[in-house]
N, C-alpha and C positions, 0 to 999 in steps of 0.2 A: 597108598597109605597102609594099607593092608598086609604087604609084604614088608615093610617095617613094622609097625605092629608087631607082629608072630613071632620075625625073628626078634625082637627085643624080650616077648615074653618067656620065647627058649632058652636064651641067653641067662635070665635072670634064673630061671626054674633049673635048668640045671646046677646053678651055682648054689642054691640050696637043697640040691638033691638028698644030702644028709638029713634033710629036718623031715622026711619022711613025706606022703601024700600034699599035695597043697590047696587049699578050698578053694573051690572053681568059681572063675571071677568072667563078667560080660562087661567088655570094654567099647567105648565106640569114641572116634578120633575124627575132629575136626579140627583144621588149619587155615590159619588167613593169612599166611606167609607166602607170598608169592613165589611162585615154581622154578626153579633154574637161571637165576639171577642171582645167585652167591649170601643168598639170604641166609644159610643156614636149616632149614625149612627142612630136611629129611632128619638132621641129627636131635633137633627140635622136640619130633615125634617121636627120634625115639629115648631121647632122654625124660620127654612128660610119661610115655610108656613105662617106663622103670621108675618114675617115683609116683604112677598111680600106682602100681602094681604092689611096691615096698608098702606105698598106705592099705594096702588091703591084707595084705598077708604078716601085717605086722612086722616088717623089716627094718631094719636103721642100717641105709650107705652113708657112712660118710661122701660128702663131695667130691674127694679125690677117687674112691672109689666106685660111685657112678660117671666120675667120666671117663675113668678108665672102661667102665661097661658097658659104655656107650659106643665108643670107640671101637673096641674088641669086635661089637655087633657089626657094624660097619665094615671094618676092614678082613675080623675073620668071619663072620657069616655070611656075608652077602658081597664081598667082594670088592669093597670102593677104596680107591686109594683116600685117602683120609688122613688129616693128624689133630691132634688133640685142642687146638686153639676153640672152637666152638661151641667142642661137649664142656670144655673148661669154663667157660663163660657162662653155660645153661647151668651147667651142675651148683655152681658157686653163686649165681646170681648177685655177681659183682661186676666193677670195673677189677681188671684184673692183671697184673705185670708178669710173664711166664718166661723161665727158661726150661727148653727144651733137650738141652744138653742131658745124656743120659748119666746113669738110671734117673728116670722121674720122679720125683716122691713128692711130699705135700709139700716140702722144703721148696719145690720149683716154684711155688705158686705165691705170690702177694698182693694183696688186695689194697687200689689207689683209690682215694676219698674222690670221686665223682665228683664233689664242687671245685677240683681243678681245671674238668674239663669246661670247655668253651661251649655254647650253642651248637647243636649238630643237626644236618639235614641229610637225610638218604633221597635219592633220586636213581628210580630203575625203567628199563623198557619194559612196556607192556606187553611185549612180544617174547615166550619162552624160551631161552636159549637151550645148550645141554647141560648134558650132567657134570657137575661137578667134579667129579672122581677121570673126567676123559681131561682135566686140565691139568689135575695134581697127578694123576698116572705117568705123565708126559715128565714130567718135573721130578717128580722120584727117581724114575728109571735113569733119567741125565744126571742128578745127584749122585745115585749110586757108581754109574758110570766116573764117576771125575771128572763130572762138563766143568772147564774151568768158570766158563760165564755163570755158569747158576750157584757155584761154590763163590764165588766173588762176589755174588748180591746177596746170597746168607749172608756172607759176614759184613756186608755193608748193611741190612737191614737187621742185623742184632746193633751195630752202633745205633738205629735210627730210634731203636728200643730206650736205649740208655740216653740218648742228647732228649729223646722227647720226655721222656719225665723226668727229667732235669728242668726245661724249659714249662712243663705242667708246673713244678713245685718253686718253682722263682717267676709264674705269673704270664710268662715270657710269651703269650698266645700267637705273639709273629712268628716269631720262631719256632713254634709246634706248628705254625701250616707251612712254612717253607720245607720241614722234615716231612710233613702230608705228602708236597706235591714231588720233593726225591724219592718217597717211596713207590709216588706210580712211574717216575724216569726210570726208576729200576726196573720196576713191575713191566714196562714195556722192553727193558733187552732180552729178559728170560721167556715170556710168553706174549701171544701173538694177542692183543688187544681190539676190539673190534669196533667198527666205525660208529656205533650208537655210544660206547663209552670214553671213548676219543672225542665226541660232539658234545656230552654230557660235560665231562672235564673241561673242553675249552670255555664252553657257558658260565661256569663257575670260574674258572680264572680270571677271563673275561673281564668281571663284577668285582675282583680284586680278592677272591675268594682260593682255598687249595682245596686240591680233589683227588682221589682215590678210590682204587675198588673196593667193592666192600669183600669181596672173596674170590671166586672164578669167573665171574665176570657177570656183565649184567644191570649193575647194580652199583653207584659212586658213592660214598663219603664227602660230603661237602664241609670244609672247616673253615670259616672266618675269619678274616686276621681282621684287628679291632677298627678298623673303619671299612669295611662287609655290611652291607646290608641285605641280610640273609633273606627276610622277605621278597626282594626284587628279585632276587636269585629263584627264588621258588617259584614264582610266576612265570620268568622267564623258561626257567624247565617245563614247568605245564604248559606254555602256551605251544610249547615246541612236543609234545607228545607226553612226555614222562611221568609217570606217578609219584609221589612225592608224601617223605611225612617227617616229622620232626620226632625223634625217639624220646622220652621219658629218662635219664639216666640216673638212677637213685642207688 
């Protein structure tokens, strides 16, 4: 934690280098995001970093602008292949619809009314896996490269973007888990998927339910199409190892 931390506080203090000395501030960081399971959990800390940091030194980021600064931290300070989908979601503390397509501006950004989505359950191993930045490093480099297969599941998973809040905003919740479970078909040509999230997933279809990662792995998205009984689901994941919680989405 500690090494995000710093560099998030560098990151920011730099950026107001202009506003002259800045009053010395004692930070301390705790998280109950579990560790290397796609949680999100390192860009977390250091996005709460930079808006404790703004509430003490009197700062105002805009959202666009912390996650861009969040991001930066990330990929130019410390190294991690990274893109902005997460610090997006911390920074805005929205449900949130992004295009990516460059330049990014606030214009990429819209924010979807939450009572579209369906009941959702996360279910992860208890067991650490790695860092995230060793799964999207992999993926970058074959993007930049012109790997045909990872350029053909972009652009099939920006369709998945558009059919699924189309199917959110006409109610259609069968039809947003059948787009759930194409995005992890996809998610399995491009990168190598592992036997705990492979077992997770079948659990949840199983039950008549669609599943997906929630990031580099580790970690499913469980969606319900409207005869799911998300409770049996849950139990069934726990009795089989997995932690389990039901998200809050407001």
């Amino acid at each position: 934690l500690e090494r995000l931390v710093v560099a998030a506080t560098a990151r920011l203090a730099r950026s107001l280098g202009q506003r002259g000395p800045l009053p010395p501030v004692q930070l301390t960081c705790t998280t109950d995001i579990p560790r290397q399971v796609g949680l999100a959990g390192s860009s977390a800390v250091i996005t709460a970093t930079i808006r404790a940091l703004c509430a003490a030194w009197s700062v105002e980021l805009a959202p666009f602008d912390l996650a861009e600064m969040a991001l930066a931290t990330e990929v130019e300070d410390l190294g991690v292949a990274a893109g902005p989908q997460d610090r997006v979601i911390q920074a805005y503390e929205q449900v949130m619809i992004m295009d990516f397509t460059p330049p990014r501006t606030e214009a990429s950004y819209g924010i979807v009314d939450p009572i579209l989505l369906p009941p959702l359950l996360i279910a992860w191993d208890k067991s650490p896996g790695g860092p995230s930045g060793d799964t999207h490093g992999d993926l970058r480099m074959r993007w930049e490269r012109g790997d045909t297969d990872v350029v053909d599941v972009m652009r099939a998973l920006r369709r998945l973007v558009d059919e699924g809040l189309t199917a959110l905003e006409t109610r259609d919740l069968d039809r947003f888990a059948e787009l759930v479970d194409e995005n992890f078909e996809l998610r399995c040509r491009v990168t190598a998927v592992g036997p705990s999230d492979h077992r997770a997933v079948s659990i949840a279809r199983k039950a008549g339910a669609a599943a997906k990662l929630c990031g580099s792995g580790g970690a499913v998205l469980v969606v319900p199409r409207s005869d799911s009984d998300l409770a049996a689901i849950e139990r069934e994941l726990t009795r089989e190892g997995y932690s389990t919680c039901r998200p809050t989405v407001t």
